[in-house]
N, C-alpha and C positions, 0 to 999 in steps of 0.2 A: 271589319272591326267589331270587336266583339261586345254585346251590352252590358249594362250594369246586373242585371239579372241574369243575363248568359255567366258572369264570370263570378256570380252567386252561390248555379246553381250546376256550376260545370260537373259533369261527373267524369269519373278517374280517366284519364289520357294526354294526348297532347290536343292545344284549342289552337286555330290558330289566328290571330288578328292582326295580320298585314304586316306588308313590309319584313319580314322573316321573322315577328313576335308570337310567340306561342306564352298560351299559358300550360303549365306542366300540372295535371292534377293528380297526386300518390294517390295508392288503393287507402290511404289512411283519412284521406280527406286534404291533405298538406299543399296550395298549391304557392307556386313561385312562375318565374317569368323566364325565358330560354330566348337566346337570340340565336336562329341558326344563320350558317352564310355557307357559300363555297369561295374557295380559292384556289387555284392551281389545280384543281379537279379534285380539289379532297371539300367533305360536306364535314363541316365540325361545328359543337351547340359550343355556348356560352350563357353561363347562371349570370341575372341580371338581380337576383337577388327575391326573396319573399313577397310574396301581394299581400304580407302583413305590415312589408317597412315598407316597398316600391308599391306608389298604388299605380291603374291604368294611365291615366295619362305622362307621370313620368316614364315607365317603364317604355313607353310611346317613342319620346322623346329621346331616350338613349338607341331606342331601335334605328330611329330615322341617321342619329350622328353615327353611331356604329356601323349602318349601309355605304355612309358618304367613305370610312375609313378604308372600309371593303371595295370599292370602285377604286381607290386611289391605289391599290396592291397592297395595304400593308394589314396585316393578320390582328386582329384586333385582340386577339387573345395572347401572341406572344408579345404586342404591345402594351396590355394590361400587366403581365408579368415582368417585362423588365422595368416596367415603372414599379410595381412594389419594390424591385430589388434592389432600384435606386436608392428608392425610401428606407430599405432596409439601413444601405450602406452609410448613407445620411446621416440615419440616426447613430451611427456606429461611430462617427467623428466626433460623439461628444463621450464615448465611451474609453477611457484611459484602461492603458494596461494591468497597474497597480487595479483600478477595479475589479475588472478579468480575473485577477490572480485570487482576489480575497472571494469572489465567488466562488471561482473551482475550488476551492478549499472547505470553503463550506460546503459545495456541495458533494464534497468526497469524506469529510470530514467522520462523516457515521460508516465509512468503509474500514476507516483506519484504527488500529489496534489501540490506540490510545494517542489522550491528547500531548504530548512531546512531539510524536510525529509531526501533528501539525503546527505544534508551537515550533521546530523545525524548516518547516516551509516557510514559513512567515521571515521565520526571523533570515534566513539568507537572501529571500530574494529584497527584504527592505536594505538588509545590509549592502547586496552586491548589485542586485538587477534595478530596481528602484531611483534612484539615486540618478541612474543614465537613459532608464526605458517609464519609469512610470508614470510620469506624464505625460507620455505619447500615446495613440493609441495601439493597438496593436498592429494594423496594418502599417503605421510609421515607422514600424520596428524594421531594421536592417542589419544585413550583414556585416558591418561597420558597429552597428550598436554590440553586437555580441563579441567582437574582438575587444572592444572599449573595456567590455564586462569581463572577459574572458582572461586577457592577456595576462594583466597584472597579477592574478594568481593561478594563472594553467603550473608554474614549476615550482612556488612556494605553499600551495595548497591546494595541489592537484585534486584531490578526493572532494572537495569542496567546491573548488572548479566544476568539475565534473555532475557533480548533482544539481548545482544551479542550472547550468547549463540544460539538463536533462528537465529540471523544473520548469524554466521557460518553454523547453518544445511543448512540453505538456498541456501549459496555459494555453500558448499559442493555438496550439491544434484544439482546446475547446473554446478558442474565441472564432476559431474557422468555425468550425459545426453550431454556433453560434449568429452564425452570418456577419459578424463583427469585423470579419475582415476575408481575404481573397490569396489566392496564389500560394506561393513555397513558403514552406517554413522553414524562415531565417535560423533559427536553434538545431537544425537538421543538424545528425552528424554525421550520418553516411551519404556517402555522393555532395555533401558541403563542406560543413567545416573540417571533416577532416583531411580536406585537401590544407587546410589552414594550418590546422594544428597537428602537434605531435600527439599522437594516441597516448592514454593518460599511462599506462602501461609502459611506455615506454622514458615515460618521465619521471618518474616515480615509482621503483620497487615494489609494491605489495606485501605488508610488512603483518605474518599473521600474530596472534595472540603470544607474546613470549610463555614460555613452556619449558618443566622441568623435563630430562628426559625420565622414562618410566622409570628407571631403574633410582632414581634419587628421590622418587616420591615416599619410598617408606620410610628413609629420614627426616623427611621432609616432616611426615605425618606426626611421627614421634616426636620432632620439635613441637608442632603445632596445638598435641594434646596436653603440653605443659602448659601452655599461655592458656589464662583464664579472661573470659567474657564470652558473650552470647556471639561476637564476630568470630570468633576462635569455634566457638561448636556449627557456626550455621558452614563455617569454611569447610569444616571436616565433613558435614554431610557431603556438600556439593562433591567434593570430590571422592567419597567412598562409592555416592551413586550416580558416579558422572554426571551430574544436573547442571546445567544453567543458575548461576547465581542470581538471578530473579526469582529460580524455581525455587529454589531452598529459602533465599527469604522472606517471600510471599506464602512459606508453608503455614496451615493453619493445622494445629490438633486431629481435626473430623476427617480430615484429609487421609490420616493415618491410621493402619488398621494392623494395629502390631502383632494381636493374635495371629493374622492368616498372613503377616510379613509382606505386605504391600501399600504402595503410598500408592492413592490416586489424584493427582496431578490434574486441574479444570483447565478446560481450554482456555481461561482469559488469563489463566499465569504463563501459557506458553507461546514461543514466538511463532509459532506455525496456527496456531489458534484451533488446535485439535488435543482432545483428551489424553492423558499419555500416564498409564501403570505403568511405575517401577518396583520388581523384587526389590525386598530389603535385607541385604543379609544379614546373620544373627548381628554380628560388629554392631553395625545401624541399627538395630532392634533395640540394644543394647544401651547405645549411644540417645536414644531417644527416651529411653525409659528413663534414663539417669537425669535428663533436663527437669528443671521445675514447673510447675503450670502457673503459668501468671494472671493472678487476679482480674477480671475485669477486659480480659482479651484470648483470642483461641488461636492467638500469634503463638508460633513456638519459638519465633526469635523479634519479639519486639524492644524497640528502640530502649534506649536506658533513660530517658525524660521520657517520653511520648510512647503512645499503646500504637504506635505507627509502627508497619516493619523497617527491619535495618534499612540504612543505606547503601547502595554497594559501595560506597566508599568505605563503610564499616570494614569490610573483609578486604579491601586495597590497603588500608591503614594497617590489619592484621598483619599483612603478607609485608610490608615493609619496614613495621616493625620489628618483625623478625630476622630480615633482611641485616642487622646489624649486628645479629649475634653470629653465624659461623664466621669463620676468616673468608673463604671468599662472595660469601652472600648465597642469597636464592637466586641463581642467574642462570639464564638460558644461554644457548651455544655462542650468542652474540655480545654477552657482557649486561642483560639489558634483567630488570628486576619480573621478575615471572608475575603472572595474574590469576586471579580466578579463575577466571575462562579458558586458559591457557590446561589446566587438568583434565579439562575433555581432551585436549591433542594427546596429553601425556597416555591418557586411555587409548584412545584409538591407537599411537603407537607400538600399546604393550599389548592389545589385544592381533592387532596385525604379525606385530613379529616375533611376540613370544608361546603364543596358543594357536589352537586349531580350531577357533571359534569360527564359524561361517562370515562373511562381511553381511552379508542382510540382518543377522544378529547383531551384529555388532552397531550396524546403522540403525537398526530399531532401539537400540538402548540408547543412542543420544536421541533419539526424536527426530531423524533427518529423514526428507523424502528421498528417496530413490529417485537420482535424475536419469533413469532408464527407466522410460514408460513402459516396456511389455515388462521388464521386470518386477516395477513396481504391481504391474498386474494380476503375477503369482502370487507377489509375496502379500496376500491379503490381510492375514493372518498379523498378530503382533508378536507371534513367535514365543510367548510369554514362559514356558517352563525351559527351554534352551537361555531366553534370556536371566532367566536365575541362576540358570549355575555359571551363565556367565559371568553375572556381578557377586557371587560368590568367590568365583575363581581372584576377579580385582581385589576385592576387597582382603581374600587373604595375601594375595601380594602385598599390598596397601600397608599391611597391620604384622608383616612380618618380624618387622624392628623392635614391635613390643606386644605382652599376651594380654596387659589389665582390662583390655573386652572380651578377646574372641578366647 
């Protein structure tokens, strides 16, 4: 046993004072207390913790009951650990689902492109998941609970179905990695539930963005540069430069460089969260000189009360207003009233079937990744003087019907 001033003045190694108690001294001076044992022919140590908290005679004391453990066969170390685990698991029974859920959120929260996303999340699983799961905890959760959740809207709101769904595995699996809970996750879809359910695919269509076809767009346009407001001009950009209608009305002045005819586009206006140059052809050169500069804002299409930009309901309003004036409307092949977003198909349509534009051009003017990774590997480049005469080529299709720009 080792003294008071032995374990003062221990220098760096192992000490050892009975009963299989060492003290451990680091080269730093740092010492703690070590219990070694054997068992089953394996020699394995065990930290008894610091000789700053543990002084000698308790450190003693656990050595002597940790000995008695080791006589009886059982490994005092993986008996140490499945008691924490218990403890873990313990305390996970007062931990609710709904809890679970509002953490991963936060803590995903500064990943996500903005806050709708999250307001998003929130708001289905309070609506759908909530209601059946959230005062359980996660481990309480069952395959039983997610039919509950699931059923009544897998065939009336399949897409909605489907992302709750996906939200729970999500929660679920960072309440596991959380230690909150154990075993399968009940939210699985492969190899679970969709032995349950019908594939959302199969229940529901896939219904994309209704879409003029290319060829009705230059009439299209031609109506559209009659109607007067700021939803009327942000609509004709989107579609002269195949953009995203967040892009065009989240555009700001400084953004625009009408001199050398290109708009540069900041990653937090785009859905991919990456920078994105578009040519401007002269039409749009044109079309942007002509707009006024508003007071007080470097919007170039802000709100008509508010220095806020549009809303895309602005250009949905647009487009259905107009909707009333030909005899059979702006309607795509299905009867159904066309959209903003819908002018990028019409593009990719006219650039596929009527030009010899490359497709990696083509995919680089709307801003889409290449989902062939060795492709996407060449194509490094933004392609950017091919993409100009591409959206040249659009836009004179586009602006055919009438010349007061181009």
């Amino acid at each position: 046993m080792l003294k008071a001033k032995q374990i003062e003045h221990a220098p760096a190694g192992m000490h050892a004072d009975g009963n299989g108690l060492y003290l451990k001294v680091s080269d730093s001076g740092a010492k703690s207390w070590i219990f070694r044992f054997q068992l089953n022919s394996k020699r394995r140590e065990m930290g008894l913790g610091a000789l700053s908290v543990v002084d000698a005679p308790t450190a003693r004391n656990k050595a002597t009951e940790l000995k008695l453990t080791v006589k009886q066969g059982i490994d005092p170390l993986e008996k140490r650990n499945r008691e924490a685990e218990a403890s873990k698991l313990q305390k996970s029974k007062e931990v609710y689902f709904a809890d679970v859920a509002i953490e991963y959120i936060e803590s995903h929260r500064a990943g996500w492109k903005n806050a709708k996303h999250a307001a998003q999340w929130g708001n289905t699983l309070d609506t759908y998941a909530f209601p059946i799961i959230g005062k359980k905890t996660p481990g309480e959760v069952t395959t039983e609970d997610m039919l509950r959740i699931l059923k009544p809207i897998w065939q009336s709101k399949t897409e909605t179905a489907s992302r709750v769904r996906n939200r729970i595995e999500l929660v679920w699996s960072y309440a596991k990695a959380r230690k909150f809970c154990q075993g399968e996750n009940p939210a699985a879809w492969r190899g679970h539930l969709d032995a349950l359910l019908p594939k959302p695919a199969m229940v529901k269509k896939v219904r994309h963005h209704p879409a003029l076809h290319h060829d009705q767009v230059p009439a299209f346009l031609h109506t559209l540069r009659a109607v007067q407001g700021a939803g009327a001009r942000c609509l004709e950009l989107a579609i002269l430069t195949a953009t995203r209608s967040q892009e065009s009305r989240l555009a700001t002045w400084q953004q625009f460089d009408l001199t050398a005819a290109v708009w540069e586009i900041p990653p937090v206006n785009m859905k991919a969260g990456k920078p994105h140059r578009v040519p401007l052809p002269p039409g749009v050169v044109a079309l942007l000189q002509s707009l006024p500069r508003i007071e007080g804002t470097d919007l170039v299409f802000p709100g008509m009360k508010t220095l806020k930009p549009l809303s895309d309901m602005a250009l949905t309003q647009t487009i259905r207003r107009m909707d009333l004036s030909p005899p059979d409307g702006w309607r795509d092949s299905n009867g159904d009233v066309i959209t903003a977003h819908g002018f990028r198909s019409s593009f990719r349509d006219w650039a596929g079937e009527t030009t010899n534009h490359v497709r990696e051009v083509v995919e680089h003017a709307l801003a889409h990744q290449l989902p062939d990774k060795a492709e996407a590997s060449y194509a490094r480049g933004t392609l950017f003087d091919k993409r100009r005469q591409l959206m040249n080529d659009w836009a004179s299709h586009c602006l055919c019907a009438t010349s007061s720009i181009i």
